[in-house]
N, C-alpha and C positions, 0 to 999 in steps of 0.2 A: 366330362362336363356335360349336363343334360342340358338342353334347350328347351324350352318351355316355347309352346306357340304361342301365337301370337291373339287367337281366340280369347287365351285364359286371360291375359293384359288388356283385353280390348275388354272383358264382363268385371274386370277392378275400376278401369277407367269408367265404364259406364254407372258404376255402383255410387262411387263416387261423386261423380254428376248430377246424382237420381237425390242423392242425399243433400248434396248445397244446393239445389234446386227447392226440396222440400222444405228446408229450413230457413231458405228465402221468401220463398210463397209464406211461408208461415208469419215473418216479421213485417213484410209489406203489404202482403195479400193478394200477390201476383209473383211468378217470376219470374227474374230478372232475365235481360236480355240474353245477356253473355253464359249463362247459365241454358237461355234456349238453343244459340247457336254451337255451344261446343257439345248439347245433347244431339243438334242434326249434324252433326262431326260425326260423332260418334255414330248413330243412326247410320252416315250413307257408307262408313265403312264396315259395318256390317250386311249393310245390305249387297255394296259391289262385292266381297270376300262372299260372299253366299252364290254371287252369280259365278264369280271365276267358278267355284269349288263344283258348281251345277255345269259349267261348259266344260271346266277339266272332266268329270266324269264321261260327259256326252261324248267327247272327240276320246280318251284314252276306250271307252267302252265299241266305238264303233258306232252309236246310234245319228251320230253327227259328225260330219266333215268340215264343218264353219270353221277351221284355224282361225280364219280374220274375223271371224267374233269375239272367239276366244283374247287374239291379242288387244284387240278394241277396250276388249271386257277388261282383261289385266291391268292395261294402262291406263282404264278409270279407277280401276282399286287402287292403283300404284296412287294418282293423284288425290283421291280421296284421304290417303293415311298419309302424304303429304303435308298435307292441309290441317289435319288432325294434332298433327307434329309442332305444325310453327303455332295453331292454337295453344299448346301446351307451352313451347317455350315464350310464347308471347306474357301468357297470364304468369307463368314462375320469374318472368322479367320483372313485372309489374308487382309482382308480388314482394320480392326483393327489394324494389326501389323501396315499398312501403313502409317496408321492415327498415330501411336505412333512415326515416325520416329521421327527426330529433321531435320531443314533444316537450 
């Protein structure tokens, strides 16, 4: 079974964002809140996964010693795709309910 990183799920997710984002601006002419916060979701986990991958190289290469950077660094990745997470399950809750109403 192959495993697929997590990069390639992080550039669907974001795709996807970039798209209900546009289509939002488009019908109101701005957009929408919740469409900006789950784009800076997505945003600061790519950004901390950029820095772990930049300290991983520094300390496995030798040019850096900082471990407790490193782990610093990690455990704001770890909380950033956290956060990303209960975004996701939060909206597919609420999405749900919606789809349950009666009309």
């Amino acid at each position: 079974m192959a495993i697929t990183p997590i990069s390639a799920q992080l550039s669907s997710i974001e795709a996807i964002v970039q798209n209900g984002a546009a289509a939002a601006a488009k019908e109101t002419g701005a957009a929408s809140p919740f469409a900006e916060i789950l784009k800076g979701a997505v945003n600061a986990v790519n950004t901390t996964d950029a820095q772990v991958k930049a300290d991983q190289f520094a300390v496995a290469t030798g040019q850096s010693d900082d471990l407790h950077t490193l782990m610093i660094d990690v455990s704001k990745a770890d909380l950033a795709l956290q956060t990303l997470v209960q975004l996701r399950n939060k909206a597919l809750d609420a999405y749900n309910e919606i789809m349950k109403m009666s009309m």
